[in-house]
N, C-alpha and C positions, 0 to 999 in steps of 0.2 A: 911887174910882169917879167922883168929881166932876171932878176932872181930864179924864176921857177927851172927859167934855162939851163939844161946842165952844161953843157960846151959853149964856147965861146965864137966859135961857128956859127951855130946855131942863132945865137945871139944877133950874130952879126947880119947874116939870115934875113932875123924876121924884125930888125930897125929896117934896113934895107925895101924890105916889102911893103911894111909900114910906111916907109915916104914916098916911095916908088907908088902907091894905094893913093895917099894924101893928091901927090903932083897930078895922077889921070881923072878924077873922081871930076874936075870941071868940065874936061871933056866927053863925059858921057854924055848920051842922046838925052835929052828933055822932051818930055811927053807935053802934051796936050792938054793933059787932063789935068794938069796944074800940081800944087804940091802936095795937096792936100791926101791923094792916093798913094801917094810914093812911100815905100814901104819904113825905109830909114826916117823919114821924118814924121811918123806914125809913134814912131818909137822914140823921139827924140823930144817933139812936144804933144 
């Protein structure tokens, strides 16, 4: 993924957003309706 990067900015960027993504993703809201509609783990298993 890093590779296709051309600057090193960039780079830095989008690891940055990457874990920045990773750290908030528990505190999203949690539905109701269980996990089985949630769109990511649709696609996951």
């Amino acid at each position: 993924m890093l590779r296709s990067i051309p600057n090193k900015l960039g780079g830095v960027c989008a690891i940055f957003l990457a874990i920045l993504l990773i750290f908030t993703l528990p505190f999203t809201p949690q539905q109701r309706r269980g996990n089985q509609f949630y769109l990511p783990n649709q696609i996951l298993f």
